[in-house]
PDB file of the backbone (N, CA, C, O) and the ligand in Angstrom, with CONECT records:
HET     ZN  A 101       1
ATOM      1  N   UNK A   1      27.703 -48.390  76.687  1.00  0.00           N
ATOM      2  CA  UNK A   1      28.178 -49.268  75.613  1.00  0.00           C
ATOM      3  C   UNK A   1      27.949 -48.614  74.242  1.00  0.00           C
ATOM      4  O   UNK A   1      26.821 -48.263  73.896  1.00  0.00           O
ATOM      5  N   UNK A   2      28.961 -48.466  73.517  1.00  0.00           N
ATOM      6  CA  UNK A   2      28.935 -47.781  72.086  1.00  0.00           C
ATOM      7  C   UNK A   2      28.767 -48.636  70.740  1.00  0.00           C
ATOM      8  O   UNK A   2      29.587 -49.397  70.228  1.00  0.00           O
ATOM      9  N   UNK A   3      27.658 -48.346  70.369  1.00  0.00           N
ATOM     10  CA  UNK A   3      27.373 -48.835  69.026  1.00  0.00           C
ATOM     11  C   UNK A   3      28.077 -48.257  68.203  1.00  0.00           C
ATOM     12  O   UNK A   3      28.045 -47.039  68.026  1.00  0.00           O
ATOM     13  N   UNK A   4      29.067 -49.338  67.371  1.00  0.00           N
ATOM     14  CA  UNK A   4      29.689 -49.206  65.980  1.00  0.00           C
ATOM     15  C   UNK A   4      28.705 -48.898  65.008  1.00  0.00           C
ATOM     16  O   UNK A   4      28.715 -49.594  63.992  1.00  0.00           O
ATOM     17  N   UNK A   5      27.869 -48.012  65.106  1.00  0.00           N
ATOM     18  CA  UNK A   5      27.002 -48.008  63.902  1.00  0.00           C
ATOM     19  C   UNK A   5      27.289 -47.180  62.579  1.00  0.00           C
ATOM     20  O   UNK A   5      28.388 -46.640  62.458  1.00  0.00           O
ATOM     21  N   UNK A   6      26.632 -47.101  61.897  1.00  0.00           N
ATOM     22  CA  UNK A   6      26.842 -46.193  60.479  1.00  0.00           C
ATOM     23  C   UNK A   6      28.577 -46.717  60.098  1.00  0.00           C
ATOM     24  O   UNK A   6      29.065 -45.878  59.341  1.00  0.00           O
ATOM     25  N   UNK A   7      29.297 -47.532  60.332  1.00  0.00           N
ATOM     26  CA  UNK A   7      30.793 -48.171  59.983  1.00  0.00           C
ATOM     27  C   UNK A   7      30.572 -48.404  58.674  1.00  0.00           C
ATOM     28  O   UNK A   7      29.655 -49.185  58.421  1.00  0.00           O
ATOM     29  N   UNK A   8      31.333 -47.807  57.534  1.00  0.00           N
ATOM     30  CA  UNK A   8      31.410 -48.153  56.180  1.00  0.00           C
ATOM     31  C   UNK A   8      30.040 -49.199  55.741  1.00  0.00           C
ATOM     32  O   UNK A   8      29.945 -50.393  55.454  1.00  0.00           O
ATOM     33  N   UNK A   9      28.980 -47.953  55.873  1.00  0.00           N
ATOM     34  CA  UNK A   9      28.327 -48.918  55.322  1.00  0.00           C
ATOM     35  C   UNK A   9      27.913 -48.725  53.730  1.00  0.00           C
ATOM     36  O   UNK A   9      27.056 -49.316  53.073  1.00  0.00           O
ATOM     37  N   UNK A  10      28.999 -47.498  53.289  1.00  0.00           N
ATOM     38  CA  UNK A  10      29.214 -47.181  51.607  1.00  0.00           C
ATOM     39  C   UNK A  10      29.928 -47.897  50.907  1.00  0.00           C
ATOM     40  O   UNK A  10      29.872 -47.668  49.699  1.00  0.00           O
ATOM     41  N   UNK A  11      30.684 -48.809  51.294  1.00  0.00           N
ATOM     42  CA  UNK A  11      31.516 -49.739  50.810  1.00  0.00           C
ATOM     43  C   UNK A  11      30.975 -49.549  49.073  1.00  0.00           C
ATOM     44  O   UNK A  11      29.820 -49.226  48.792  1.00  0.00           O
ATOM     45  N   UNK A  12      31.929 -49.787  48.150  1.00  0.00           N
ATOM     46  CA  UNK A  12      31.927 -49.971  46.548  1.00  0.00           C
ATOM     47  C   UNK A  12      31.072 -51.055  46.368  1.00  0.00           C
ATOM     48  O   UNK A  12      31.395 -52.239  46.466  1.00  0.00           O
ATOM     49  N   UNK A  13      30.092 -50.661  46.130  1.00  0.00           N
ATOM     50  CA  UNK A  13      29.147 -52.359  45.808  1.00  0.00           C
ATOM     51  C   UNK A  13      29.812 -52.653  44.009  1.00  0.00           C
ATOM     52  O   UNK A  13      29.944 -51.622  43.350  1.00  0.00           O
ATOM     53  N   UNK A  14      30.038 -53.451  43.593  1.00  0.00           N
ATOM     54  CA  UNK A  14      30.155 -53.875  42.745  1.00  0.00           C
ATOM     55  C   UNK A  14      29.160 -54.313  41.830  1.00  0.00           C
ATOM     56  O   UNK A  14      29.172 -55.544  41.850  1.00  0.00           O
ATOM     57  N   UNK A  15      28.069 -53.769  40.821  1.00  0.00           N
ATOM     58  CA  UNK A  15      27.588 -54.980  40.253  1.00  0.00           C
ATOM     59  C   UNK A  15      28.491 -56.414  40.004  1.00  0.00           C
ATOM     60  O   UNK A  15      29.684 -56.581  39.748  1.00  0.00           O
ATOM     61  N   UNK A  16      27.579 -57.183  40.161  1.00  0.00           N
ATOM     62  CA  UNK A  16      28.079 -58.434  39.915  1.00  0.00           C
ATOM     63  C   UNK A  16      28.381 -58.684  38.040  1.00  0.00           C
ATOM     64  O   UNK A  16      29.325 -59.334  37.590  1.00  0.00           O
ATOM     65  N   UNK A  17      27.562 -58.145  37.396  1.00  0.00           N
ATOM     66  CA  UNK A  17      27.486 -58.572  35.989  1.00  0.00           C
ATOM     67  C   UNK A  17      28.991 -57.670  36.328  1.00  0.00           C
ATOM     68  O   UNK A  17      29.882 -58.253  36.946  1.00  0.00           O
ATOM     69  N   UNK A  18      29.179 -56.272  35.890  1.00  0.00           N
ATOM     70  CA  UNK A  18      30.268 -55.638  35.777  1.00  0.00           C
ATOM     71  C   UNK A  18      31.646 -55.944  36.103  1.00  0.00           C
ATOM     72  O   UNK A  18      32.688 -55.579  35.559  1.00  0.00           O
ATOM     73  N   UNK A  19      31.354 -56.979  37.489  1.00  0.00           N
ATOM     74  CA  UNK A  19      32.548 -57.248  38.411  1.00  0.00           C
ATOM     75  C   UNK A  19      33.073 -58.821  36.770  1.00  0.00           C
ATOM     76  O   UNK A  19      34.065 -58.752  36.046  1.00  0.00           O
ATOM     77  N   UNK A  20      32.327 -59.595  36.750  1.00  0.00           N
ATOM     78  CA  UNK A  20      32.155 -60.631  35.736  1.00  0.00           C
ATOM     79  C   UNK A  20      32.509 -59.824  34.459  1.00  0.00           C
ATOM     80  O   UNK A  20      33.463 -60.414  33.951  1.00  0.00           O
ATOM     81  N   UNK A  21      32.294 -59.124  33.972  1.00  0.00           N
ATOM     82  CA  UNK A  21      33.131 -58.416  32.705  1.00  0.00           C
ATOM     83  C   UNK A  21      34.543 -57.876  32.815  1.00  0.00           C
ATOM     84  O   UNK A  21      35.418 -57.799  31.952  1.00  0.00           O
ATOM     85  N   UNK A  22      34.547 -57.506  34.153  1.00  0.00           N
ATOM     86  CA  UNK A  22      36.172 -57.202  34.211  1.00  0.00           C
ATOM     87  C   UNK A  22      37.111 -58.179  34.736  1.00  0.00           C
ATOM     88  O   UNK A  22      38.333 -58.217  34.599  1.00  0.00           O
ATOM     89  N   UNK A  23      36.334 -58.958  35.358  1.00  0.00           N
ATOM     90  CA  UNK A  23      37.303 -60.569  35.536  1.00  0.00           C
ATOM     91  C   UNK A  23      37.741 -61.397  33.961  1.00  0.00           C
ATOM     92  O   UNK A  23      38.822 -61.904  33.660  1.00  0.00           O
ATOM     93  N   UNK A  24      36.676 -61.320  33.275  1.00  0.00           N
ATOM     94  CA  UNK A  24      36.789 -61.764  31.841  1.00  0.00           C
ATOM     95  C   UNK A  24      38.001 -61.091  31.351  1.00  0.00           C
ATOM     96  O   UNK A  24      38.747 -61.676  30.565  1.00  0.00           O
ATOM     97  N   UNK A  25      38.245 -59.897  31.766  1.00  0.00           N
ATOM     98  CA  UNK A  25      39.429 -58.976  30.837  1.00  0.00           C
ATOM     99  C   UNK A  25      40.531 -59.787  31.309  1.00  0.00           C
ATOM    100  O   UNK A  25      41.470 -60.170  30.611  1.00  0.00           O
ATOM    101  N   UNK A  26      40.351 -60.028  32.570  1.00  0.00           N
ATOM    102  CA  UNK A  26      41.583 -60.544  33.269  1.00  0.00           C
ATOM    103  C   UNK A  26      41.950 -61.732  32.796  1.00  0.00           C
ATOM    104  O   UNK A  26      43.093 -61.808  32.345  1.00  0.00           O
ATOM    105  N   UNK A  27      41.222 -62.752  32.783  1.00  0.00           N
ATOM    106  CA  UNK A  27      40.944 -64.163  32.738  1.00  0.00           C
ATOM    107  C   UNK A  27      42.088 -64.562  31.616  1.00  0.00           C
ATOM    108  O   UNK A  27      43.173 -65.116  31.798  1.00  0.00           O
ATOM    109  N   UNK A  28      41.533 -64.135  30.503  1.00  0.00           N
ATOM    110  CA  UNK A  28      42.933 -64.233  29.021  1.00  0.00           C
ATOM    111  C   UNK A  28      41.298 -65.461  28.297  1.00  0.00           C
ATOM    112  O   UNK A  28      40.721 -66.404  28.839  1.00  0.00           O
ATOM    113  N   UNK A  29      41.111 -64.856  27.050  1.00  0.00           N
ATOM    114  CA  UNK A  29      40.026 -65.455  26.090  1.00  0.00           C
ATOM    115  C   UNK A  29      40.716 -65.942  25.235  1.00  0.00           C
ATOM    116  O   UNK A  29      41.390 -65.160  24.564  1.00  0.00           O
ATOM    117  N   UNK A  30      40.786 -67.203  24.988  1.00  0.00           N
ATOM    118  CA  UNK A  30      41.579 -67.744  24.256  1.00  0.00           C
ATOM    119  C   UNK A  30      41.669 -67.343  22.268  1.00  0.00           C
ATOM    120  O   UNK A  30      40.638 -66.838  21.825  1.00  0.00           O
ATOM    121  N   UNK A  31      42.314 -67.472  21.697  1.00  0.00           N
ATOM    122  CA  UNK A  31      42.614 -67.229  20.651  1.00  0.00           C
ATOM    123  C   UNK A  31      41.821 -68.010  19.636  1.00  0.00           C
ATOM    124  O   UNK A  31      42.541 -69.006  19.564  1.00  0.00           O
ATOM    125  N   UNK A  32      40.926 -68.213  18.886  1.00  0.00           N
ATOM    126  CA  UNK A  32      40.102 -69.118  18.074  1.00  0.00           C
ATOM    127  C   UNK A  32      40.021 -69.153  16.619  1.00  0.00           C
ATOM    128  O   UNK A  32      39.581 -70.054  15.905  1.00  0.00           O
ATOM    129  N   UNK A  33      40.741 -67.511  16.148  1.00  0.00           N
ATOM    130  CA  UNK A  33      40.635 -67.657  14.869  1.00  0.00           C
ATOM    131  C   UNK A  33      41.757 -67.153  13.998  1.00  0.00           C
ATOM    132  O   UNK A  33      42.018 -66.093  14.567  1.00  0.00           O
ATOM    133  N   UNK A  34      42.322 -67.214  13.301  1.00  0.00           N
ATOM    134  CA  UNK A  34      43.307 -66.025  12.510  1.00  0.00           C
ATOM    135  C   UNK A  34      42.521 -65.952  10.799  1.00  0.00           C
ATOM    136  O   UNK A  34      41.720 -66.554  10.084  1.00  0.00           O
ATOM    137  N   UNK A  35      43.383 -64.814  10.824  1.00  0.00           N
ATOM    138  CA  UNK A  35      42.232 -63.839   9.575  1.00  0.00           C
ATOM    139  C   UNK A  35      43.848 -64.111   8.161  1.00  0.00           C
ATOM    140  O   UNK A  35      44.686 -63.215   8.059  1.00  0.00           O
ATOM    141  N   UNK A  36      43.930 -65.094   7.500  1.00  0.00           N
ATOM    142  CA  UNK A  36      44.767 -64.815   6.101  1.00  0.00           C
ATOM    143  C   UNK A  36      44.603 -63.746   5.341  1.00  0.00           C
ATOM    144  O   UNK A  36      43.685 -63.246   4.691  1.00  0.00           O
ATOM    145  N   UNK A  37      45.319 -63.596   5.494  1.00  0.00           N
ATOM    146  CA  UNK A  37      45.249 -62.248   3.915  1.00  0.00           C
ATOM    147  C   UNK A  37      46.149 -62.407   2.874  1.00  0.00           C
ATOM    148  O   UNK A  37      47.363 -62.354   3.070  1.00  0.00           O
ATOM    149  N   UNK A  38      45.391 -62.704   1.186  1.00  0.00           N
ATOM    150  CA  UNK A  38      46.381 -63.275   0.480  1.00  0.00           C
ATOM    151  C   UNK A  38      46.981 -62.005  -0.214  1.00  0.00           C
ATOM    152  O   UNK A  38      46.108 -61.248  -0.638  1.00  0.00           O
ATOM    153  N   UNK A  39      48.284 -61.595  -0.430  1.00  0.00           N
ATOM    154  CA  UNK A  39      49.089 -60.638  -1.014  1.00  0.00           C
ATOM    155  C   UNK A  39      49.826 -61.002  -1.949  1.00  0.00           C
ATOM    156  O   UNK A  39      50.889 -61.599  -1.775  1.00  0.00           O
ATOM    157  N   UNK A  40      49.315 -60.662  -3.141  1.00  0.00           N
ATOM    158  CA  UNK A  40      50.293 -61.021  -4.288  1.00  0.00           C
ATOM    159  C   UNK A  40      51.654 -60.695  -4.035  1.00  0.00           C
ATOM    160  O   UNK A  40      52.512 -61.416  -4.544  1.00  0.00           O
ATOM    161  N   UNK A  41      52.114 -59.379  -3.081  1.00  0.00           N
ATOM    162  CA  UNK A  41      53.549 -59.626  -3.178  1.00  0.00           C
ATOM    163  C   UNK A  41      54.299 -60.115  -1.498  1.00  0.00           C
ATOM    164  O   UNK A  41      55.497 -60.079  -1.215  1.00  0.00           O
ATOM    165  N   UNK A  42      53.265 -60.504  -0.688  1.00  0.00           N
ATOM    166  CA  UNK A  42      53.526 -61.244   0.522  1.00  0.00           C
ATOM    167  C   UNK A  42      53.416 -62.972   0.345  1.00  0.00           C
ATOM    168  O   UNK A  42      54.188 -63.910   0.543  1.00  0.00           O
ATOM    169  N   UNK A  43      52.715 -62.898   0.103  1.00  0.00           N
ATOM    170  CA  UNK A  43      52.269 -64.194  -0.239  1.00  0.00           C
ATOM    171  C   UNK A  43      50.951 -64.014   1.306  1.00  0.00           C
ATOM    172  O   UNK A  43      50.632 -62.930   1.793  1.00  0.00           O
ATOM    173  N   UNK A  44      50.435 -65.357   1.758  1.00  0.00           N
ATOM    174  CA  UNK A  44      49.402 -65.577   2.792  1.00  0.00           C
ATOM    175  C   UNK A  44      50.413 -65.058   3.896  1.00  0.00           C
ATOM    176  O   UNK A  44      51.624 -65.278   3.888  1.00  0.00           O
ATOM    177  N   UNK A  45      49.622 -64.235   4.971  1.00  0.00           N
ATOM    178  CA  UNK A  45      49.779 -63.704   6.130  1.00  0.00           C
ATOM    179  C   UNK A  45      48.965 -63.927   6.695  1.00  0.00           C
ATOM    180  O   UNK A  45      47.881 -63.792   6.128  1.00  0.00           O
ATOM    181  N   UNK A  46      48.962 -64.375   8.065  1.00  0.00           N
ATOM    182  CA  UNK A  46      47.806 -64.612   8.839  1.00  0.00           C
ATOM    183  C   UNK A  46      48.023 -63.974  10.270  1.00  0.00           C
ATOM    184  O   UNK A  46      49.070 -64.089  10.907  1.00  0.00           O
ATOM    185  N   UNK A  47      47.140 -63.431  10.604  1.00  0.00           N
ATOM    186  CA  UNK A  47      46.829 -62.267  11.680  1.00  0.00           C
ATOM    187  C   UNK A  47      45.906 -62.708  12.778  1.00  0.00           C
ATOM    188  O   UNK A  47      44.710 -62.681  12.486  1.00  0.00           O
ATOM    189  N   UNK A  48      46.161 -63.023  13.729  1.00  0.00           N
ATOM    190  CA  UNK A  48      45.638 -63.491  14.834  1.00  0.00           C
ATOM    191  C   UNK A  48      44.281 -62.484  15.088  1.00  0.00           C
ATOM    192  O   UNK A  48      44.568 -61.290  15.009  1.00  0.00           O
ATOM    193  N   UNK A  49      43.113 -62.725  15.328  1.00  0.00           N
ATOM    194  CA  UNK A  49      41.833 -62.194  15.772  1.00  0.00           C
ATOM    195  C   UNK A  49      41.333 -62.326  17.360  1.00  0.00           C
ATOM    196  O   UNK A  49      41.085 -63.287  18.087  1.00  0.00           O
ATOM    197  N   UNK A  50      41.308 -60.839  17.537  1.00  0.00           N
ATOM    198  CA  UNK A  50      41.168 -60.751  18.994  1.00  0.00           C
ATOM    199  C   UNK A  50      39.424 -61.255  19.422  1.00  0.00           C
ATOM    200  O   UNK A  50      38.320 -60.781  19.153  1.00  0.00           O
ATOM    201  N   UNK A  51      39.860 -62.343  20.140  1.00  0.00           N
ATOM    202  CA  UNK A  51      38.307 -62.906  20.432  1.00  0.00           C
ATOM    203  C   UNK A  51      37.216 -62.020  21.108  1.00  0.00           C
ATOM    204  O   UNK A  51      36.036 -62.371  21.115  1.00  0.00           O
ATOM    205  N   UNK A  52      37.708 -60.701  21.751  1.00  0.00           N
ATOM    206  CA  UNK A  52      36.576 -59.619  22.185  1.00  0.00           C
ATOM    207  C   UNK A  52      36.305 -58.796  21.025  1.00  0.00           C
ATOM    208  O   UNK A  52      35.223 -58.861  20.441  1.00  0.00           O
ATOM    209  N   UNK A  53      37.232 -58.031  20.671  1.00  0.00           N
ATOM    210  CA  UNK A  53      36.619 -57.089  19.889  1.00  0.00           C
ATOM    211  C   UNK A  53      37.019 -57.709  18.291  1.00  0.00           C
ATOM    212  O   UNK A  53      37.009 -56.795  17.465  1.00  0.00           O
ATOM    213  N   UNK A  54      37.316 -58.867  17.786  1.00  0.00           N
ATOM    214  CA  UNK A  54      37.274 -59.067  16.777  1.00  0.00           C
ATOM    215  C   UNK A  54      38.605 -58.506  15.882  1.00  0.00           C
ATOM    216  O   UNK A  54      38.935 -58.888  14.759  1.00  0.00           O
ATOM    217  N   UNK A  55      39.088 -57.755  16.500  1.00  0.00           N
ATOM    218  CA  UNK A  55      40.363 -56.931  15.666  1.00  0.00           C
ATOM    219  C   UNK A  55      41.048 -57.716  15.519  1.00  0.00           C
ATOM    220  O   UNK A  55      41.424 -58.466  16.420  1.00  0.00           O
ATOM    221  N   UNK A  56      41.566 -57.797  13.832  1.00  0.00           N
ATOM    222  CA  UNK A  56      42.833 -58.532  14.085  1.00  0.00           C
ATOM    223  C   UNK A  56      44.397 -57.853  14.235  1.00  0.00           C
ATOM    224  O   UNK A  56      44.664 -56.782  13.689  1.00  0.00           O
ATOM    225  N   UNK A  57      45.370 -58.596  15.027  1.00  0.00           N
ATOM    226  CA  UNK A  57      46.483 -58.276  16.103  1.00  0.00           C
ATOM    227  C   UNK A  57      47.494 -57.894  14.706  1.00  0.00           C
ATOM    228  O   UNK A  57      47.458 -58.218  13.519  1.00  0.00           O
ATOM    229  N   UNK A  58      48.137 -57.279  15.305  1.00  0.00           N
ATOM    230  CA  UNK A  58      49.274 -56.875  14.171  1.00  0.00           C
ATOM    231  C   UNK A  58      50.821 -58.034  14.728  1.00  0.00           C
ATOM    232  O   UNK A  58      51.627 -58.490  13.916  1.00  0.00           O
ATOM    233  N   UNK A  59      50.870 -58.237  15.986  1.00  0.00           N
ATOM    234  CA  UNK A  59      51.824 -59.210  16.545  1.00  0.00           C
ATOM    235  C   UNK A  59      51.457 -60.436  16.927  1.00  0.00           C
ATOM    236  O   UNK A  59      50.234 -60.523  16.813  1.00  0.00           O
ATOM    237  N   UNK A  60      51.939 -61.435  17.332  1.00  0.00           N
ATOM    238  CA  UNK A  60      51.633 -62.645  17.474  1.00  0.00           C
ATOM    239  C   UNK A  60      52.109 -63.179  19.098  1.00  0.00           C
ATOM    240  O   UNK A  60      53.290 -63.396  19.369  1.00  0.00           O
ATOM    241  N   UNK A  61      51.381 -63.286  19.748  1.00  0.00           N
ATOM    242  CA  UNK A  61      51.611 -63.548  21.210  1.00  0.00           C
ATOM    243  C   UNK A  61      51.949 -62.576  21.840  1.00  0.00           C
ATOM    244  O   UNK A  61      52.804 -62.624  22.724  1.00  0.00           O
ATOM    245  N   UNK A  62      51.409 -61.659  21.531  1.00  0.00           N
ATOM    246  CA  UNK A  62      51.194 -60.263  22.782  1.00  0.00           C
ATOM    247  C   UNK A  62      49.885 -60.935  24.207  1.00  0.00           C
ATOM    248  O   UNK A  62      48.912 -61.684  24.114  1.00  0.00           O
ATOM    249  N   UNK A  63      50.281 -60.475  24.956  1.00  0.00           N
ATOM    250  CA  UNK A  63      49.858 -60.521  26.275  1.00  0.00           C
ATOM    251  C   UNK A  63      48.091 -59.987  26.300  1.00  0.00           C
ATOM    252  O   UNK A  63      47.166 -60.624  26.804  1.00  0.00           O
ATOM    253  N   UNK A  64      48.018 -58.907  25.735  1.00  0.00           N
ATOM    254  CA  UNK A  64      47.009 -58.782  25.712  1.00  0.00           C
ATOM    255  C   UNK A  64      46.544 -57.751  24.417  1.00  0.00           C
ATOM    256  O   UNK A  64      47.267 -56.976  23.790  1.00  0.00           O
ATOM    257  N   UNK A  65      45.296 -57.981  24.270  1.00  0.00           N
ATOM    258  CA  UNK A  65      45.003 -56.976  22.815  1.00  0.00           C
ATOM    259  C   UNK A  65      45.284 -55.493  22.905  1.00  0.00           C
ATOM    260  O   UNK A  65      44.581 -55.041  23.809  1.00  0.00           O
ATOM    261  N   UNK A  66      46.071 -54.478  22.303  1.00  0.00           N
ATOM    262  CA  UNK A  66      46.169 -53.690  22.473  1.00  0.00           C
ATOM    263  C   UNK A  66      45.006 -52.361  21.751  1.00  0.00           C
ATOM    264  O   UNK A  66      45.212 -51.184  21.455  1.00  0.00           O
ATOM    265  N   UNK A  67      43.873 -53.167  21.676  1.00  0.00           N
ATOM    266  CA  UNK A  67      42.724 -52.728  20.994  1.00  0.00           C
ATOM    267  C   UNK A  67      42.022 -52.488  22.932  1.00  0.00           C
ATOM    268  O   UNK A  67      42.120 -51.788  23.940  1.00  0.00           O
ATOM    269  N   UNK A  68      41.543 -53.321  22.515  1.00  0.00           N
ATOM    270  CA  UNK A  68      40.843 -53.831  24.140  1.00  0.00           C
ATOM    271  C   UNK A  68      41.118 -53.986  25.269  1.00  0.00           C
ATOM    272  O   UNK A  68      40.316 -53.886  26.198  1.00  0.00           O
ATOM    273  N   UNK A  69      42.640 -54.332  25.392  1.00  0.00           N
ATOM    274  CA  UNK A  69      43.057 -54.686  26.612  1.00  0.00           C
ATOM    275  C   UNK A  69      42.662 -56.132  26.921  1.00  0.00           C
ATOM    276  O   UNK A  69      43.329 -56.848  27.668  1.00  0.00           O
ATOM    277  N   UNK A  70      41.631 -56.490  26.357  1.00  0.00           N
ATOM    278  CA  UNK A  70      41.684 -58.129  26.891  1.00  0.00           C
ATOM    279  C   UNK A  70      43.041 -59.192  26.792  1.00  0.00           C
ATOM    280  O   UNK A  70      43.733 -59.416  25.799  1.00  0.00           O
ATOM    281  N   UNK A  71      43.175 -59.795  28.254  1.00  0.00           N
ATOM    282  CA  UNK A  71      44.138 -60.639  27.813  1.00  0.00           C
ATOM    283  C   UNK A  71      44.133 -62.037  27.412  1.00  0.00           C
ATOM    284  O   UNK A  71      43.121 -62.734  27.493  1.00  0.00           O
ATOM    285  N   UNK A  72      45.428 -62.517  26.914  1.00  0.00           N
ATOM    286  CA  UNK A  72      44.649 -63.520  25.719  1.00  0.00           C
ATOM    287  C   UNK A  72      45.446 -64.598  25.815  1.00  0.00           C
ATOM    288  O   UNK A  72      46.629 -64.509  26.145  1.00  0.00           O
ATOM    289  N   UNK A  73      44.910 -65.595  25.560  1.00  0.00           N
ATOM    290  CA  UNK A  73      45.477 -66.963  25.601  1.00  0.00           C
ATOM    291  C   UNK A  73      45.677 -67.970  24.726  1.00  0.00           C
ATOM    292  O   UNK A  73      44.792 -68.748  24.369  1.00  0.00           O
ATOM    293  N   UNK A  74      46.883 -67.994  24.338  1.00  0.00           N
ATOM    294  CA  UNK A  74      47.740 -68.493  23.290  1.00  0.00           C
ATOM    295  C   UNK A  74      47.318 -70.002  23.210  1.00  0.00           C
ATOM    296  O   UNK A  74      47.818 -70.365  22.145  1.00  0.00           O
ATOM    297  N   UNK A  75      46.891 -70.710  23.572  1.00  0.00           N
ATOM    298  CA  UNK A  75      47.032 -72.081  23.735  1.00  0.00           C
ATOM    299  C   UNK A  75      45.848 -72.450  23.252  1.00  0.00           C
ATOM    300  O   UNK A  75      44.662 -72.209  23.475  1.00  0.00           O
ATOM    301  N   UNK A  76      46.539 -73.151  22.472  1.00  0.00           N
ATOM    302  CA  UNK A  76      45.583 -73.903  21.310  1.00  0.00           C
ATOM    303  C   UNK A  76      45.575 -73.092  20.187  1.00  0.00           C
ATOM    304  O   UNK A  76      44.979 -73.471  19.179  1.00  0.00           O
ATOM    305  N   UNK A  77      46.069 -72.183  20.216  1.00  0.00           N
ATOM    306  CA  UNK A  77      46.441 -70.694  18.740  1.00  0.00           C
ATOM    307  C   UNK A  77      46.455 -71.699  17.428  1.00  0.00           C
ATOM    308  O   UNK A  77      45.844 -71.568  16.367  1.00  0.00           O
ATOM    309  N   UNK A  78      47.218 -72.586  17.787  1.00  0.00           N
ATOM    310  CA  UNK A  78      47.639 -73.048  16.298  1.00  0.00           C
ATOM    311  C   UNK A  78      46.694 -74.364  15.821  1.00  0.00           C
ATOM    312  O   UNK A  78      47.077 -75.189  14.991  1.00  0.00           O
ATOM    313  N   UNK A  79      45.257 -74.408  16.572  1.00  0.00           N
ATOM    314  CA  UNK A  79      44.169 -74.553  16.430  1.00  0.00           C
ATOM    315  C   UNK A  79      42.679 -74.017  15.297  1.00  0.00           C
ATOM    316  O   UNK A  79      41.666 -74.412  14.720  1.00  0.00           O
ATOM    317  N   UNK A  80      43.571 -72.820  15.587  1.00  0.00           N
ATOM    318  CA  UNK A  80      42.884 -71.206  15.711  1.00  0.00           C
ATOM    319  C   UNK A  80      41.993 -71.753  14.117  1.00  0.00           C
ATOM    320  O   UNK A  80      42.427 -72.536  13.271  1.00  0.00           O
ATOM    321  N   UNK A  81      40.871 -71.139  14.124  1.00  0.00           N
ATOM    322  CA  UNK A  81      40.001 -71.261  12.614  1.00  0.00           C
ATOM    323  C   UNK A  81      40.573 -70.271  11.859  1.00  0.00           C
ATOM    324  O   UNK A  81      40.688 -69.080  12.148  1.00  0.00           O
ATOM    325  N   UNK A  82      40.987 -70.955  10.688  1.00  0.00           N
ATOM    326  CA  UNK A  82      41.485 -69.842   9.523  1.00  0.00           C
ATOM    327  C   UNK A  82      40.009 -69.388   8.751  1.00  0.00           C
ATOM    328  O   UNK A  82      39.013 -70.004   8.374  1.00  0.00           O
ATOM    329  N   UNK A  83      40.468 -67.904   8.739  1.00  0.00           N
ATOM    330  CA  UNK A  83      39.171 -67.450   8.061  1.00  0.00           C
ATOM    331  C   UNK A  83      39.593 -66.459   7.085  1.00  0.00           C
ATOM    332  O   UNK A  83      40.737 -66.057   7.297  1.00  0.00           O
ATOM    333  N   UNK A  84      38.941 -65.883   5.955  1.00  0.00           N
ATOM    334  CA  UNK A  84      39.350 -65.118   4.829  1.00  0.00           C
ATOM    335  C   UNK A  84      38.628 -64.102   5.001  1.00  0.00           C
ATOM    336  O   UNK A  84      37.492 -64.473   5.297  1.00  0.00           O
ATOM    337  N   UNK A  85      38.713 -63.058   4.967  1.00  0.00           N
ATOM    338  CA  UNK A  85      38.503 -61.665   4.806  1.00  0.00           C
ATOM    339  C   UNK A  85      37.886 -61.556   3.411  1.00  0.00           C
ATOM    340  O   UNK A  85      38.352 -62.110   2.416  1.00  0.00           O
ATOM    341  N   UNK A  86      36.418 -60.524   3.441  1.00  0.00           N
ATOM    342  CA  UNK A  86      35.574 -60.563   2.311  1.00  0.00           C
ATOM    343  C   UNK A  86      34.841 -61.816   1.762  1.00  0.00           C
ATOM    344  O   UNK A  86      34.513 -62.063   0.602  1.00  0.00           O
ATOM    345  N   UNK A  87      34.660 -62.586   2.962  1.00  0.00           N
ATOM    346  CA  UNK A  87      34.194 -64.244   2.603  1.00  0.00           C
ATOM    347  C   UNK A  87      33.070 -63.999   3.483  1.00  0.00           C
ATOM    348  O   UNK A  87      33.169 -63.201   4.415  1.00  0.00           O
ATOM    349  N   UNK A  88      31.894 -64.707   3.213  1.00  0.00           N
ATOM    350  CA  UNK A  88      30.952 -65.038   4.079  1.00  0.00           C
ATOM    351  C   UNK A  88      31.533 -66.255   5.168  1.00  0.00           C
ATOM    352  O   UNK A  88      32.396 -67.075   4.854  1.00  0.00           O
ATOM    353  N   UNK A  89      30.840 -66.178   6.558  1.00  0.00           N
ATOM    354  CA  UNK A  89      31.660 -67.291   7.390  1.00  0.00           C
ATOM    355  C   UNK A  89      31.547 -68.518   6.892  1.00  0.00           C
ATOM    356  O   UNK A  89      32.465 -69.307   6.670  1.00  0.00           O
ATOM    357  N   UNK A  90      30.375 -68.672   6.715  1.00  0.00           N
ATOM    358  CA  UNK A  90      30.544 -70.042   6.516  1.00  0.00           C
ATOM    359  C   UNK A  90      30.094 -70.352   5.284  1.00  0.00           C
ATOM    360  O   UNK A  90      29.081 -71.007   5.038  1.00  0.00           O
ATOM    361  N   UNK A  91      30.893 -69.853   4.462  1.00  0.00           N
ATOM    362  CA  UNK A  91      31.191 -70.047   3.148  1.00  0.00           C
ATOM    363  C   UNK A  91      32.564 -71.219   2.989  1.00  0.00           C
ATOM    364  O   UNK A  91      33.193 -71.410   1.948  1.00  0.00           O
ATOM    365  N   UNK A  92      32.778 -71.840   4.194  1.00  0.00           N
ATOM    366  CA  UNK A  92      34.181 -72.855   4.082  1.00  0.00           C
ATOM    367  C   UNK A  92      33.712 -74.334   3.937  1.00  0.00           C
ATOM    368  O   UNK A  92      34.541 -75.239   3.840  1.00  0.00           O
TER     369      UNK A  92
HETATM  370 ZN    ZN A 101      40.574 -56.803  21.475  1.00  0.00          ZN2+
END
């Protein structure tokens, strides 16, 4: 009788924290803030802020940050906290 032994027992262990950071990429982090910027010859522009790395987006409902790759979730966007650039946060 033959023992199946030593059978993949290298398998990819995953950390778990790691496996949980790259599900997060997947997941889509919702959208919470946009960044105004006032331009004397634009007038207010407001720039969506990528909730991982903070960057703000140059487009508006892209799929995912093209900083980070995190993907992102539009809903509730127009929620989103307006915030000013060169302001303390909670200076509002
Ligand atoms: Zn990002």
């Amino acid at each position: 009788m033959k023992q199946a032994k030593q059978q993949m027992r290298f398998l990819p262990t995953v950390f778990p924290k790691l496996k949980e950071v790259l599900l997060s990429y997947r997941m889509g982090m919702r959208i919470t803030e946009v960044m105004v910027f006032d331009s004397s010859m634009y007038g207010k522009t407001g720039y969506y802020v990528c909730p991982r790395c903070k960057v703000t987006m140059e487009r508006e409902f892209v799929s995912f940050c093209d900083r980070c790759g995190q993907r992102l979730d539009w809903n509730g966007y127009c929620r989103a906290r307006v915030i000013y650039p060169g302001r303390a946060r909670n200076d509002t």
